[in-house]
N, C-alpha and C positions, 0 to 999 in steps of 0.2 A: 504494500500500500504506500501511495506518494505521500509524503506528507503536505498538507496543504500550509505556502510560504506565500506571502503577499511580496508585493515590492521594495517594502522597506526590508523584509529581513532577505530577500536577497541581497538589497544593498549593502547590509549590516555582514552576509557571509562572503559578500563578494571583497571587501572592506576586511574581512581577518584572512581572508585566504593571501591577498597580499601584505598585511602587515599582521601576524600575529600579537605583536608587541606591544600593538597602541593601546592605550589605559584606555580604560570607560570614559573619561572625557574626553578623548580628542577622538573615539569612536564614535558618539554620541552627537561631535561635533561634522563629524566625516559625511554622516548620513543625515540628521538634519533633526535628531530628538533632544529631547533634554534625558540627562542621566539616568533619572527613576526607569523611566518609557525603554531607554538604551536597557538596562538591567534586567528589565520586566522580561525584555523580548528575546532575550540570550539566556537568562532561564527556560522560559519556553521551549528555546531550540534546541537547549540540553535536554531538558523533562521529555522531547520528543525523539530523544536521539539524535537528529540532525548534528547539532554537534559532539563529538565526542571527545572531550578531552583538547588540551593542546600541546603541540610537538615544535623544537626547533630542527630548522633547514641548517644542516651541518656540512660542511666543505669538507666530501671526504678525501680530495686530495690534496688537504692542509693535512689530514692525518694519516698521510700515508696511504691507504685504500683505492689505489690507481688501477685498479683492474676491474669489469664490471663483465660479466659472462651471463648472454641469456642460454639455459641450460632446458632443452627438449627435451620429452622422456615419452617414452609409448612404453605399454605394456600388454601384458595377455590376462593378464588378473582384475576382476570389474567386481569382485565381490564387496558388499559390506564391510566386510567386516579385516580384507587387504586393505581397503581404503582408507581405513580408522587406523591398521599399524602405521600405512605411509605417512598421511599426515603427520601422526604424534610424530613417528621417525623424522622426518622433515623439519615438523618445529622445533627439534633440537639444535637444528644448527645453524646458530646465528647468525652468518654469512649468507643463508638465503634472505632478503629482503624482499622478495616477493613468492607468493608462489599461489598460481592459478590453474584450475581443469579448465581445460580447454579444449574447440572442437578442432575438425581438420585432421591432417596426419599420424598430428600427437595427441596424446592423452593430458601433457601438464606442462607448463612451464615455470620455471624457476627463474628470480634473477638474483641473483650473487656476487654481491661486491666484498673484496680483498683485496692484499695485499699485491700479491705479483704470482705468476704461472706455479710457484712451488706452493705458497698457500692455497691457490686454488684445484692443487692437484688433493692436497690433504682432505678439503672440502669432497671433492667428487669420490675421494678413497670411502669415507668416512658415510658419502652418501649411496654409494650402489651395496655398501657395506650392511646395511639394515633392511634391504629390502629387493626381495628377483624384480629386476626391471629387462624387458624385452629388448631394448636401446637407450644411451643417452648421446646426445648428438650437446654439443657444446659451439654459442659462435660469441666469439670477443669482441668487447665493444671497441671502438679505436676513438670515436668522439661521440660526446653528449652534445646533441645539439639542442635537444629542449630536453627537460627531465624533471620531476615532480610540479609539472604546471597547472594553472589552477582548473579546478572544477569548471564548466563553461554552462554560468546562470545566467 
């Protein structure tokens, strides 16, 4: 179910997806309320889920993390209850930053950002290591041209 969002509080999500950082007043100022109204309405979009929580945009190649591999996986196994080990298997390791079923060729994609080709060998060891996968097919990012952009409200 959509949630039902007027235009201010698109404005108001449109308004945190580029700056997370701005206070309730210069938010409140951004979009055109006064602070109580600003408050009211981002409770709301929490109480509703819309928002969940907030996260900082990190430079990961300020910290080193210069490699980014989206990692294809097909397999022959579609049960329940393979699918419940994968994941759990999966969210173990923290190098995957994404991971989606997907249709087409593959069954899943992963993305995984690391260090350089020998951390991300450890990662793929560590991953085909928990679980029979039919294929993993691996291709290397060489440039981000756009990467965590925003929602399009």
């Amino acid at each position: 179910m959509t949630e039902n969002i007027d235009h201010i509080d698109t404005r108001l999500l449109r308004a945190l997806q580029m700056d997370g950082n701005l206070s309730q007043r210069d938010l409140a100022d951004k979009v055109g309320l006064s602070q109580n109204a600003c408050w009211r309405r981002l409770k709301a979009l929490n109480e509703k889920g819309v928002l969940q929580g907030s996260t900082a945009r990190i430079d990961r190649a300020k910290l080193g993390l210069d490699l980014v591999v989206f990692v294809m996986l097909r397999t022959r196994h579609h049960s329940a209850d393979w699918l419940d080990r994968f994941r759990a298997h999966v969210l173990t390791i923290p190098e995957v930053v994404d991971f989606h079923r997907i249709g087409g060729d593959y069954d899943y994609q992963l993305k995984v950002v690391t260090q350089n080709m020998t951390s991300y060998d450890t990662v793929y060891q560590r991953l085909i290591s928990g679980v029979e996968l039919d294929s993993v097919t691996s291709y290397f990012a060489m440039e981000a041209i756009a990467e965590g952009r925003p929602l399009p409200l």
